[in-house]
NUTI-122740 format. One record per residue: residue number from 1; residue in three letters; x, y, z of N, C-alpha, C, O, CB in turn. Coordinates in steps of 0.2 Angstrom, whole numbers. Glycine has a CB too. Example, Ala and Ser with C-alpha at 12.3 -4.5 7.8 and 13.67 -1.06 7.14 Angstrom:
    k    r    npx    npy    npz   capx   capy   capz    cpx    cpy    cpz    opx    opy    opz   cbpx   cbpy   cbpz
    1  Ala     66    -28     39     62    -22     39     66    -16     39     71    -17     42     57    -22     45
    2  Ser     64    -11     35     68     -5     36     64      0     39     67      6     40     70     -3     29
***
This chain:
    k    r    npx    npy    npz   capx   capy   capz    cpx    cpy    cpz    opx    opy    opz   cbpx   cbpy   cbpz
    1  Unk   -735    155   -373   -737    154   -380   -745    151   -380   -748    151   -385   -733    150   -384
    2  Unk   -747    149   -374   -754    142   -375   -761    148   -377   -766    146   -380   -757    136   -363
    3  Unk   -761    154   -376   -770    157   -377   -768    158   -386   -772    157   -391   -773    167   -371
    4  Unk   -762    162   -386   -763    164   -392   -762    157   -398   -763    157   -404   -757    171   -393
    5  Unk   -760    154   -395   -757    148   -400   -763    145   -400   -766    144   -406   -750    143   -398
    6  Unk   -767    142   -395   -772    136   -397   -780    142   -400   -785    141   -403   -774    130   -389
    7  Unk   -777    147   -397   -786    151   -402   -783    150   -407   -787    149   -412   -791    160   -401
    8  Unk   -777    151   -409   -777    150   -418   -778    144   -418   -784    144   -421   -770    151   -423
    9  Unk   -777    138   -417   -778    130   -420   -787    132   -418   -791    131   -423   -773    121   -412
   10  Unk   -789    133   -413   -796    133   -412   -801    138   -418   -807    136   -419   -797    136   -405
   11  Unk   -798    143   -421   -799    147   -425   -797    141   -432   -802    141   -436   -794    154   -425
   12  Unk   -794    137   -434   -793    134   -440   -798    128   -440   -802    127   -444   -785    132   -441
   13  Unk   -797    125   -434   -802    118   -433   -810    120   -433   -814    116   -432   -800    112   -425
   14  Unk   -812    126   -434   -819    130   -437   -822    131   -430   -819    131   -425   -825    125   -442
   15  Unk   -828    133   -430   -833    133   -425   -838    127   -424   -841    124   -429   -836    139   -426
   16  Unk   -839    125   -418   -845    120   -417   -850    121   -415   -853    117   -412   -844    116   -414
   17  Unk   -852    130   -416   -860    131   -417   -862    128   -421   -858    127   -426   -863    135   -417
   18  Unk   -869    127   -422   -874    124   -428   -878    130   -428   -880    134   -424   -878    115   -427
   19  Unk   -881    128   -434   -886    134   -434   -893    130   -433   -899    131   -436   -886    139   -443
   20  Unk   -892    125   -430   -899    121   -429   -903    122   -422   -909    122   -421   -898    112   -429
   21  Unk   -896    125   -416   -896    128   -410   -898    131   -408   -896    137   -407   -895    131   -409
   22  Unk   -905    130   -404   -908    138   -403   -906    144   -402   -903    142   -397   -912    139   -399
   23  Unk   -905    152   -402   -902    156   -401   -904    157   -394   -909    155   -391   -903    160   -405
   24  Unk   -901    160   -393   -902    161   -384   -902    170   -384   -899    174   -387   -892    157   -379
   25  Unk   -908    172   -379   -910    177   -378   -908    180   -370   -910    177   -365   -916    177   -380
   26  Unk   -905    187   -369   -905    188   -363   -913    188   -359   -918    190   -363   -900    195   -362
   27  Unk   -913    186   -354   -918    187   -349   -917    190   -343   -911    190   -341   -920    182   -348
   28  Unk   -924    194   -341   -922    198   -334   -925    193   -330   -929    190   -334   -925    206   -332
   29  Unk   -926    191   -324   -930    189   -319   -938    191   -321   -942    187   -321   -927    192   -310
   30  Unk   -939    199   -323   -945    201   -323   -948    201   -327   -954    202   -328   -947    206   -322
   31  Unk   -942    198   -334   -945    197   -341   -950    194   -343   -951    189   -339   -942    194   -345
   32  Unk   -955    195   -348   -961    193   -351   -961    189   -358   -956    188   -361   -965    199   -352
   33  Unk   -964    188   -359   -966    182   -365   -970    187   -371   -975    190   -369   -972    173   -361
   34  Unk   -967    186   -376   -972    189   -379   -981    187   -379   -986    189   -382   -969    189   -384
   35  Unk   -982    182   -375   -990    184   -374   -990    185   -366   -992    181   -362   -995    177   -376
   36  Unk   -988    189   -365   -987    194   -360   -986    189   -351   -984    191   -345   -995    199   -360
   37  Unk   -987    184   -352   -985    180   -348   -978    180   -346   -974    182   -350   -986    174   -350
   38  Unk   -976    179   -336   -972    183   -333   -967    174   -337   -970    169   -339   -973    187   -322
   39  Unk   -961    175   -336   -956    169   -337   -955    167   -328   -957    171   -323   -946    172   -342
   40  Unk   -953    162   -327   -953    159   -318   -945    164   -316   -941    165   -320   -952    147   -317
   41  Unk   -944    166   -308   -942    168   -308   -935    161   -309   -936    155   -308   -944    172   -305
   42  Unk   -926    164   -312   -923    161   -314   -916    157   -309   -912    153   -309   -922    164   -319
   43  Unk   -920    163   -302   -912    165   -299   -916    164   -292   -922    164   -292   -907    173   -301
   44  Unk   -912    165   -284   -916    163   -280   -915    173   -279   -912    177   -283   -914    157   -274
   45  Unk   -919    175   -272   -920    181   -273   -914    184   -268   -913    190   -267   -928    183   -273
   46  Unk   -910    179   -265   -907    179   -264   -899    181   -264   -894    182   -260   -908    178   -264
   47  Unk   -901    180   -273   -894    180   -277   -891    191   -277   -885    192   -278   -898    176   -287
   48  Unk   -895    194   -277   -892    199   -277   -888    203   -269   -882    206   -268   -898    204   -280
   49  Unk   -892    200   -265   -887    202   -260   -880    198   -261   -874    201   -261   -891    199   -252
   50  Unk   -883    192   -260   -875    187   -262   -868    193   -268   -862    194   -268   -879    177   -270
   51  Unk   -873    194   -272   -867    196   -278   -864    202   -273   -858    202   -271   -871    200   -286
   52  Unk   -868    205   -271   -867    214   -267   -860    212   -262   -855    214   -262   -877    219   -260
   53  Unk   -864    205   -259   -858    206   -254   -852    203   -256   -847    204   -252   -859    203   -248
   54  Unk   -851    199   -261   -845    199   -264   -837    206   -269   -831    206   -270   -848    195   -268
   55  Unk   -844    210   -269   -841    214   -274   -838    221   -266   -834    226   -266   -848    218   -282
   56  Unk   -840    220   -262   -841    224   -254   -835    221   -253   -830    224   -252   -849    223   -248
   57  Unk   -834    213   -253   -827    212   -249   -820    211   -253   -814    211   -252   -827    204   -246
   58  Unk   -823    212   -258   -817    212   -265   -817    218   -268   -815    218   -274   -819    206   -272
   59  Unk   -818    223   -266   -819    230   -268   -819    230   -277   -815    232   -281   -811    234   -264
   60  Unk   -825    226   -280   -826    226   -286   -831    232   -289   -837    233   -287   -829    220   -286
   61  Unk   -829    235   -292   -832    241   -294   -840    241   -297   -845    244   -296   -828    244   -299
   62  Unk   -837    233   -302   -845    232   -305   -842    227   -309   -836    226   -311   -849    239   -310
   63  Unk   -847    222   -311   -848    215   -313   -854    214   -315   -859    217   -313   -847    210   -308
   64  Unk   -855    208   -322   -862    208   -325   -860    198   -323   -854    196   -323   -863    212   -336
   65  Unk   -867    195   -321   -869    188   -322   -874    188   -325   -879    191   -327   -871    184   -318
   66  Unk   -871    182   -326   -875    178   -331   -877    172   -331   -872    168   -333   -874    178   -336
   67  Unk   -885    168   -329   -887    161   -328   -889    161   -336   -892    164   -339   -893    159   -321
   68  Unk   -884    153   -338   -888    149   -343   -894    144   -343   -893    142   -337   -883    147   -346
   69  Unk   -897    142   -345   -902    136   -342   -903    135   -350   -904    140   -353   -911    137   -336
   70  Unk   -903    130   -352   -904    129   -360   -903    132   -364   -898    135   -366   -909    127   -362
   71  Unk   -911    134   -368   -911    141   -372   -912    147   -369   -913    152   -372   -918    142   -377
   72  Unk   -911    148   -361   -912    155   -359   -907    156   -355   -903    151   -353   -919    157   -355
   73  Unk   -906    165   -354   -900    165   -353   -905    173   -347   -909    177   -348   -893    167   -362
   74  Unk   -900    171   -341   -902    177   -337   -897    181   -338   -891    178   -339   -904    175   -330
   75  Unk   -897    188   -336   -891    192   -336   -894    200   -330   -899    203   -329   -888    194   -345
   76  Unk   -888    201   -328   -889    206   -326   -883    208   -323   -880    205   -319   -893    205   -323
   77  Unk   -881    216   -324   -877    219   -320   -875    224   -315   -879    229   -314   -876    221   -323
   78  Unk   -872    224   -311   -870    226   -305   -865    231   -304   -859    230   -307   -869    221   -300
   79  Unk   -866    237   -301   -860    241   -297   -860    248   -305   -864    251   -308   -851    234   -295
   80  Unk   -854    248   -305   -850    254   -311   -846    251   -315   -841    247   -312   -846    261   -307
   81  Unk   -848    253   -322   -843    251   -329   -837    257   -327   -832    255   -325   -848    253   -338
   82  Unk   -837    263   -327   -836    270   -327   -837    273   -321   -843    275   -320   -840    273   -332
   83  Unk   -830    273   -314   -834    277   -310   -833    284   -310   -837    285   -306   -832    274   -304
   84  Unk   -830    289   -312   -829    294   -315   -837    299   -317   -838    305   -315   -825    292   -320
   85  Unk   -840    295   -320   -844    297   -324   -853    290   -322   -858    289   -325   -840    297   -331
   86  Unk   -850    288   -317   -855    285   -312   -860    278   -318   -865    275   -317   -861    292   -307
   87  Unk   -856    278   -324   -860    272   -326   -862    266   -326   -859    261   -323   -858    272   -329
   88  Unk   -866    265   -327   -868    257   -323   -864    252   -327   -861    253   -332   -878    254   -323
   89  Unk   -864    247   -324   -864    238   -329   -871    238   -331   -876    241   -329   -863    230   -322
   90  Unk   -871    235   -336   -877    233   -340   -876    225   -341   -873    223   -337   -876    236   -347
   91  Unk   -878    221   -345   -880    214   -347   -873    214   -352   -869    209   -354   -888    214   -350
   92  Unk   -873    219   -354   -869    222   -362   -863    225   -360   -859    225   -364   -872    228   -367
   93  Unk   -861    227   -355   -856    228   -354   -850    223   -356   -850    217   -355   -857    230   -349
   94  Unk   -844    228   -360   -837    222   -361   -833    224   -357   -832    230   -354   -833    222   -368
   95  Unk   -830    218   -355   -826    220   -347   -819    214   -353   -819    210   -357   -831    215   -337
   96  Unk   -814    217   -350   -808    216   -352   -807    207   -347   -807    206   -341   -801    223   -351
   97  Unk   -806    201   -353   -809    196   -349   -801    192   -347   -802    187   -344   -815    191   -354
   98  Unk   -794    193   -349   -787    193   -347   -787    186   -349   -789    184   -354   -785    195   -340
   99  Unk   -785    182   -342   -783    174   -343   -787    171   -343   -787    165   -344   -778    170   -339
  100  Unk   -794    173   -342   -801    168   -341   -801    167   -346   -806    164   -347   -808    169   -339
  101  Unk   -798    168   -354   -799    167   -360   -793    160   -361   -793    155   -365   -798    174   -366
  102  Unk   -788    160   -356   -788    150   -355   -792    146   -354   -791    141   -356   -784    147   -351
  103  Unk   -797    147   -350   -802    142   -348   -808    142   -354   -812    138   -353   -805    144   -339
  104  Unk   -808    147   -359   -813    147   -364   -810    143   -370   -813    140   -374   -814    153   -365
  105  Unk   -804    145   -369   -801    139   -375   -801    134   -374   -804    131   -379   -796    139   -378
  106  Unk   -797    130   -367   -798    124   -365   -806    121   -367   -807    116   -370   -797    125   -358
  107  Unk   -810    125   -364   -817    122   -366   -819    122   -373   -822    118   -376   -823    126   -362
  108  Unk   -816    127   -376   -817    127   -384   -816    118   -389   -820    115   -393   -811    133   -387
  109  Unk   -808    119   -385   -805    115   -386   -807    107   -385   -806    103   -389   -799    118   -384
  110  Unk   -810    105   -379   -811    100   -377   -819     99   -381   -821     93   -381   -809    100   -370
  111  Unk   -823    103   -382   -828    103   -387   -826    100   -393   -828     94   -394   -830    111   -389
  112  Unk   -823    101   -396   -819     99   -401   -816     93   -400   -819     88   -404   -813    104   -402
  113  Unk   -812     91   -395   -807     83   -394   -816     81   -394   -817     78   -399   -798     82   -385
  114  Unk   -822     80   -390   -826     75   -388   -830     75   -395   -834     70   -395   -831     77   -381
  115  Unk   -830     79   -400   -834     78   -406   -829     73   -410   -832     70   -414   -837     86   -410
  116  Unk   -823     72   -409   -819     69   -411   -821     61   -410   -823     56   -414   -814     71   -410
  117  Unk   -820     62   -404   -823     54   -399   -829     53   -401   -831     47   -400   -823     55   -392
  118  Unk   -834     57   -402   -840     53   -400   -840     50   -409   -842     44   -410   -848     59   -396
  119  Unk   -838     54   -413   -839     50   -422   -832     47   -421   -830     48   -427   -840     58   -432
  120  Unk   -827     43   -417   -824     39   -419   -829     31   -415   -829     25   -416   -817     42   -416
  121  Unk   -832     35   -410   -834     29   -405   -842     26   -411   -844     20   -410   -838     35   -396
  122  Unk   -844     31   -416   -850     30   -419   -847     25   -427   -850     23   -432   -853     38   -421
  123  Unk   -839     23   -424   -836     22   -431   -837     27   -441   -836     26   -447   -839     15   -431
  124  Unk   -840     33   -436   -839     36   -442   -835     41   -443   -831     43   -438   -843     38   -445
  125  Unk   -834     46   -450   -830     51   -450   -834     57   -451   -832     61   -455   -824     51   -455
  126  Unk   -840     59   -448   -844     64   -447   -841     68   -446   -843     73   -449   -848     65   -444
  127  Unk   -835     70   -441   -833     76   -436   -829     78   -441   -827     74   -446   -828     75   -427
  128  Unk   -828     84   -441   -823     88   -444   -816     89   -440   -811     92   -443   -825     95   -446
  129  Unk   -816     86   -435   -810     85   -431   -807     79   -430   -803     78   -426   -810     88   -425
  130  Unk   -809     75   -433   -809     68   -433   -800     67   -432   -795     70   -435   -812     65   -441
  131  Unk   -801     62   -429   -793     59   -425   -790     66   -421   -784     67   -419   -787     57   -432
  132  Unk   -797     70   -419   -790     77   -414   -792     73   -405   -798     71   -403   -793     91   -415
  133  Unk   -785     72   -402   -787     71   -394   -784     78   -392   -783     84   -395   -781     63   -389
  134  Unk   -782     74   -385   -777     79   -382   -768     78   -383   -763     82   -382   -779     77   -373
  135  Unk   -768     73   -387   -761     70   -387   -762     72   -396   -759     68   -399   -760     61   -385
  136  Unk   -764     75   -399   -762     78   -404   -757     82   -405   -757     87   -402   -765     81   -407
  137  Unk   -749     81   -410   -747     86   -409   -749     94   -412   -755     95   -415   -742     85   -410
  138  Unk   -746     97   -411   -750    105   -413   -748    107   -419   -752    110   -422   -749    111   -408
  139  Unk   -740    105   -421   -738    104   -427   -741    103   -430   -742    108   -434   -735    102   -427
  140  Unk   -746     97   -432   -751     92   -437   -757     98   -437   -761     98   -442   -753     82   -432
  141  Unk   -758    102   -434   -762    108   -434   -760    113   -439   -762    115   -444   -763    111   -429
  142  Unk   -756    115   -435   -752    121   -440   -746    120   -443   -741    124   -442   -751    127   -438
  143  Unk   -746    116   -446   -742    111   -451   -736    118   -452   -731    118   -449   -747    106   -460
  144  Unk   -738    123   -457   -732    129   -458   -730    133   -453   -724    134   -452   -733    135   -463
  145  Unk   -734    135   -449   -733    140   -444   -730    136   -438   -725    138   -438   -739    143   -442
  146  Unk   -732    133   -435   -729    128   -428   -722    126   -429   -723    120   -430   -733    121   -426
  147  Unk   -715    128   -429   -711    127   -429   -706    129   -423   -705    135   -422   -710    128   -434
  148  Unk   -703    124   -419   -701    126   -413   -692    129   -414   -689    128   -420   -702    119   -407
  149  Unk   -689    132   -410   -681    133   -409   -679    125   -409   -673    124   -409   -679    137   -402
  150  Unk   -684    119   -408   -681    114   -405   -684    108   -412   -690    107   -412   -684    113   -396
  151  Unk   -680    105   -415   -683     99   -419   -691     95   -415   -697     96   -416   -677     94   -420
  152  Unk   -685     91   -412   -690     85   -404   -696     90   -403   -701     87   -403   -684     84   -395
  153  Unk   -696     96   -401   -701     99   -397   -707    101   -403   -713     99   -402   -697    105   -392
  154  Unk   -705    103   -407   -708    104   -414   -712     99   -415   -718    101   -414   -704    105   -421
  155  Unk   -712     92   -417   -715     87   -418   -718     83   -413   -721     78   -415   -711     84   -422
  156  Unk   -717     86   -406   -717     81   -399   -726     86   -395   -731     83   -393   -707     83   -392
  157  Unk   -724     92   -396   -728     96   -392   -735     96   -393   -737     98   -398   -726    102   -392
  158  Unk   -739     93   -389   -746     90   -390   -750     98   -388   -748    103   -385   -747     82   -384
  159  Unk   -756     96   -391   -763    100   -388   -763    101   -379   -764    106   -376   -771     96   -390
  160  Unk   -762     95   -376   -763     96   -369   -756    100   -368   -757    105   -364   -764     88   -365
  161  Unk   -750    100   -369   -745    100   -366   -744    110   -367   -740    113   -364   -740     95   -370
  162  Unk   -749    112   -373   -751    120   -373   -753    123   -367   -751    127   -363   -755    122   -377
  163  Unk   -758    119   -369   -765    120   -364   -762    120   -358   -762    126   -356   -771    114   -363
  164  Unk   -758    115   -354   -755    115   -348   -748    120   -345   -745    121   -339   -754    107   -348
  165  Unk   -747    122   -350   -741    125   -350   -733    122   -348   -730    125   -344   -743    130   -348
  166  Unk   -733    116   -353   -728    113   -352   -724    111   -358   -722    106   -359   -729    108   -347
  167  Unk   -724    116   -363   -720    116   -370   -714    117   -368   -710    117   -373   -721    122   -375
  168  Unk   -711    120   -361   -706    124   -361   -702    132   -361   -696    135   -359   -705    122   -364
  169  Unk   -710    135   -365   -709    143   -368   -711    146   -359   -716    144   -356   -716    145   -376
  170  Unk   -707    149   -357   -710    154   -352   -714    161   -355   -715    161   -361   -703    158   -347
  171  Unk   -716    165   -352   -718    170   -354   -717    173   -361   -721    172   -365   -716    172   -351
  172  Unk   -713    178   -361   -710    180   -366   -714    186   -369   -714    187   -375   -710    175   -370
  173  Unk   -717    189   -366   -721    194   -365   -721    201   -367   -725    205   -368   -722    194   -359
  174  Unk   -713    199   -368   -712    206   -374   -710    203   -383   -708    208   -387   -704    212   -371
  175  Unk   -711    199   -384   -712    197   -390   -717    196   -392   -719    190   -392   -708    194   -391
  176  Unk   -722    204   -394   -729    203   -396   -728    204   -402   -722    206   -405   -734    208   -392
  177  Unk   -734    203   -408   -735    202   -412   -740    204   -415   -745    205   -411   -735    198   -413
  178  Unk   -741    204   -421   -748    209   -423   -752    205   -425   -758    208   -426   -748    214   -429
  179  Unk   -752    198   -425   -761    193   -425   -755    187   -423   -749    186   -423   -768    192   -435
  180  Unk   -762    184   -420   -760    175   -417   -755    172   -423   -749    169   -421   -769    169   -418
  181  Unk   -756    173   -429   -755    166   -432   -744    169   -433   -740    165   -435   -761    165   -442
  182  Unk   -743    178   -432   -737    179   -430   -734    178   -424   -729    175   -423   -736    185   -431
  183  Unk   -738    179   -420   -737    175   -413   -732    169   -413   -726    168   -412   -745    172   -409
  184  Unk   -737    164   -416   -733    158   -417   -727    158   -422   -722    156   -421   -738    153   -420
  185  Unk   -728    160   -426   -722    161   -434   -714    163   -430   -709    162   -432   -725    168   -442
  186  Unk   -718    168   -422   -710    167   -420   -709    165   -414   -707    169   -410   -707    172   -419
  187  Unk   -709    158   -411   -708    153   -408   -702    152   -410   -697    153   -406   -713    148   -408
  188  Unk   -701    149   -415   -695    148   -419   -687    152   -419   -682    150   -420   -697    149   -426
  189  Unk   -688    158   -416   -682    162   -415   -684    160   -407   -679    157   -405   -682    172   -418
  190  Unk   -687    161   -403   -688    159   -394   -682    154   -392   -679    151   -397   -698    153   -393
  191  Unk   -680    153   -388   -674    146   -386   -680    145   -381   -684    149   -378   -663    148   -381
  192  Unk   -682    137   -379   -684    132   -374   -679    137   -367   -674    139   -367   -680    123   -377
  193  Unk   -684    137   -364   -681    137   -356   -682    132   -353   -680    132   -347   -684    141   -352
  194  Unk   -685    126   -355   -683    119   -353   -685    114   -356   -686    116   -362   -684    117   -348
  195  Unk   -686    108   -356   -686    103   -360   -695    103   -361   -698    106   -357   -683     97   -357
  196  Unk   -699    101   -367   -707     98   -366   -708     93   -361   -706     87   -361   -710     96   -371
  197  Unk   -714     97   -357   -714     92   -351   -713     91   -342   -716     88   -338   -712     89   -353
  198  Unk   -706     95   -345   -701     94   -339   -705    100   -333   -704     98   -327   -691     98   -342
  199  Unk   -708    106   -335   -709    112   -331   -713    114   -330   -716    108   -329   -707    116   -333
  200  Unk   -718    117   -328   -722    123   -329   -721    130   -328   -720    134   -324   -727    121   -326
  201  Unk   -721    129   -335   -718    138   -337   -725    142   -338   -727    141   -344   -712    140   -344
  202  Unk   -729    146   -334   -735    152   -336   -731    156   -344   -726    158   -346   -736    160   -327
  203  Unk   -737    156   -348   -736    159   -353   -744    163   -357   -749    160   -357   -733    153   -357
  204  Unk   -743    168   -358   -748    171   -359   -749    170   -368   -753    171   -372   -747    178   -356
  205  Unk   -741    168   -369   -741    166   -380   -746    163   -381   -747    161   -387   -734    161   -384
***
């Protein structure tokens, strides 16, 4: 249940871009400034062999990186999108990104719990997530929708304990749903395959 369930909570508790942010622009190593001035290079020159021999020992078809450094963003693609039709990777290319969208929510998510902390630490209520940790339950989020097969577990099951995958829910991988916020609405028909806490059960819900 932990990707689809917390991008909904993460989808309700809003976004924490600001529009005060500077936008961030792809760069090439060879990119120019609009006053024609070269930008320094971003990466050592090293870095492409490195990539080549990775994708050589992992038989990777093709992969796009990307260095961030503040407001600039390097990118660049390697190998075939498309080998059929011999397409390259681009900067742009979309690659189907699977479970690394746990480690994006996690980080989403913990974006979120430290804006909490830092306006509780300021004694104010600036954050719009005010009072969320890791020990929140997830219920108190999605107050209608979060309802477990289990009373205790309904009212017990915290943000971390999603994230970690220790609710209890195994898989369940054929009870798909046509958006997140159904996903969750059927937790409720699911039985516990063990107690919260007790396990770690992988869950893609």
């Amino acid at each position: 249940m932990n990707l689809r369930l917390l991008s909904y909570a993460a989808l309700l508790l809003g976004s924490r871009a600001s529009a005060d942010h500077a936008e961030q622009r792809p760069l090439r190593s060879d990119d120019q400034s609009r006053e024609g001035h070269h930008h320094p290079r971003v990466v050592s020159p090293d870095l492409d062999a490195y990539i080549e021999g990775i994708m050589r020992e992992w038989h990777a078809p093709g992969l796009a990186v990307a260095i961030v450094d503040g407001d600039k963003t390097w990118a660049k693609g390697y190998g075939y999108a498309v080998l059929n039709n011999s397409t390259p990777v681009t900067p742009h290319t979309l690659f189907y990104t699977g479970s690394t969208t746990k480690s994006f929510t996690a980080a989403a998510l913990s974006l979120l719990v430290d804006d909490a902390a830092t306006a509780a630490a300021a004694a104010n209520n600036s954050s719009l997530y005010a009072g969320l940790t890791w020990q929140t339950p997830v219920s108190s989020i999605l107050r209608d929708d979060f309802v477990l097969s289990d009373d205790w577990a309904t009212a017990h099951v915290t943000v971390e304990d999603a994230l970690s995958h220790r609710t209890g829910y195994p898989r369940h991988d054929l009870a798909s749903a046509r958006t997140a916020r159904d996903t969750v609405r059927l937790l409720r028909h699911l039985p516990l395959a063990a107690e919260p806490r007790t396990r770690f059960l992988y869950s893609n819900k």
